[in-house]
N, C-alpha and C positions, 0 to 999 in steps of 0.2 A: 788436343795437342796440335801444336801448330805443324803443319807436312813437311816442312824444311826442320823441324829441329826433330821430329822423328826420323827422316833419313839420314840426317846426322849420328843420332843412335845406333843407328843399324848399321853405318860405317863405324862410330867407336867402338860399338860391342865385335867388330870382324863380322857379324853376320853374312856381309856381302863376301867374303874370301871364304864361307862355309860352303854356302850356296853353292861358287863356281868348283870349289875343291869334290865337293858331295858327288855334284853333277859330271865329273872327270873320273872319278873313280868308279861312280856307278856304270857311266856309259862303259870303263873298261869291262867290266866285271858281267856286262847283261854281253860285249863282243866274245866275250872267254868262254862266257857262258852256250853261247849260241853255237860254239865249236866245241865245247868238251861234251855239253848233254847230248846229242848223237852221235859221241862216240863212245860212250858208255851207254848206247841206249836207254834212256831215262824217257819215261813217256811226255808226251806233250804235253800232259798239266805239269807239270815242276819246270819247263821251263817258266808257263804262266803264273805259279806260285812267285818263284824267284822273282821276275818283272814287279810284281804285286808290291812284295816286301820290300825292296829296293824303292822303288813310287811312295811307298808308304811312313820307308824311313825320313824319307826328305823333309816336310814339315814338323818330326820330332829333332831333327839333327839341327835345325836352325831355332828349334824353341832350345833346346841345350845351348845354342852359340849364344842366343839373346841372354839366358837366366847363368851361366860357368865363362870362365877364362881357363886359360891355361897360365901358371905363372910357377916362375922359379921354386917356389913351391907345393908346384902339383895342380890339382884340379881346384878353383875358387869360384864360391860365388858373384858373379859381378855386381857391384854395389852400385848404387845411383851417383854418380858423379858428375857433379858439376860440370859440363862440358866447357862453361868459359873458366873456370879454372887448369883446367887440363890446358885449353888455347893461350891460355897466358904467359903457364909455367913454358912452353915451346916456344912464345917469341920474345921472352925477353930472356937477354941476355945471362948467364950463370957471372960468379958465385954469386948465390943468395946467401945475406950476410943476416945471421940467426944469431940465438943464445941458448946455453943452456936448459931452461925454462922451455921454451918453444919445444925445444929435442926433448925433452924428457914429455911434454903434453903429446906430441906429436906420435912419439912411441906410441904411449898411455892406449890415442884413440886408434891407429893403425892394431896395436894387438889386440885389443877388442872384438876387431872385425878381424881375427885369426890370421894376420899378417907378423910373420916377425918384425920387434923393434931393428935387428939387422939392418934392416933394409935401409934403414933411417943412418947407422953410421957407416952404410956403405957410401951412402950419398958424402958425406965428410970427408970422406977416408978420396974418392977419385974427384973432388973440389966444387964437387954442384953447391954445396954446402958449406959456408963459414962462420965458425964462430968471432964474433965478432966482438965482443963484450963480456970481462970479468966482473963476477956479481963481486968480489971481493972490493973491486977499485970501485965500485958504485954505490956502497949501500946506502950512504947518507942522503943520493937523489932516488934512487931508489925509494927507499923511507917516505922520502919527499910527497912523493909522484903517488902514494899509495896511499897516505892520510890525505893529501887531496882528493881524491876520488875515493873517498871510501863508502862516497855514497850510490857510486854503481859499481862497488865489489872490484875494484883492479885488481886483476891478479896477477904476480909475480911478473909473471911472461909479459901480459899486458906494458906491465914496466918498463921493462926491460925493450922492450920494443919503443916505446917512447922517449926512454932516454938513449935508445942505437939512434931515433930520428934527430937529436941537440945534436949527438957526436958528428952522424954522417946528414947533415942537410941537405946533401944532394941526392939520397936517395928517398924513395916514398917505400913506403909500408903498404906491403902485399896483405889482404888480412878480405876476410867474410864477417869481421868482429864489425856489430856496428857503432860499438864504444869509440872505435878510435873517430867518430864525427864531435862525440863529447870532447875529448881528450885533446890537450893543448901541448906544444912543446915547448920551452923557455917563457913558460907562462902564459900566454895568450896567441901564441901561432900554429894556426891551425896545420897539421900533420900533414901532408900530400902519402894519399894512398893510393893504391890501385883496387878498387873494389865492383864490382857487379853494380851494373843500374837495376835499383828496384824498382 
């Protein structure tokens, strides 16, 4: 693993704000400690236990920060996330203009990995998110777009995403799909995406 995209991780995962958080709280807790154990008398091994334990918790507290998150709904495991998708979805601009198809996939794989679909029409509901496109008003290109390609499996969304690129030509297609390199818009022009260099 390359050492810059490791200490990337360890900033997306918060590791580093466990670290200095751990390190604050313990120093308070070994200062409290150093004044309440002689005054309860506590022998001088418990103060050396306590030090111990506290020392010992530090690299379990940061393997918990790398492997959990903390999120709106409680404690998660953190999943391996593309970190240039993460940098993407932050510098470009919102709303991101979607369909149907996309939301309903997007649910699909987010509650899988035990996230509520929620989350997905929260994003609609305060504008990060627009639907963009009635399958109603499109079926016939729709149809179109899918007996063309049916020989690498278009799906719905996929569609749907090809004919938002006819309507909106000024925008490109956010996507890790590598179909849309196949996939042509008003026939033979190639789609402008925003996709990861492989």
């Amino acid at each position: 693993m390359n050492p810059h995209n490791f200490f990337a991780e360890l900033k997306r995962r918060n590791v580093y704000k466990v670290a200095v958080a751990y390190a604050v709280v313990a120093w308070l807790l070994i200062q409290a400690a150093s004044i309440l154990f002689p005054t309860f008398e506590a022998p001088a091994w418990v103060m050396k236990v306590f030090v111990a334990v506290i020392a010992a918790g530090f690299p379990i507290a940061l393997i918990l920060a790398w492997a959990f998150e903390m999120t709106p709904q409680g404690i998660q495991r953190t999943e391996d996330v593309d970190p240039w998708t993460v940098e993407q979805f932050r510098a470009l601009p919102p709303p991101f203009l979607t369909c149907e198809p996309v939301i309903a996939a997007a649910c699909f794989l987010i509650e899988r990995r035990g996230v509520s679909g929620a989350v997905i029409l929260e994003r609609i509901e305060n504008g990060l998110l627009r639907i963009a496109l009635e399958i109603e008003d499109h079926c016939a290109a729709l149809k179109k777009l899918m007996t063309r390609y049916a020989s690498v499996r278009m799906s719905l969304a996929d569609s749907c995403l090809v004919r938002m690129s006819e309507i909106y030509p000024e925008c490109a297609v956010f996507t890790l799909d590598s179909d849309f390199r196949v996939y042509r818009r008003n026939g033979r022009q190639m789609i402008p995406t925003i996709t990861p260099e492989r």
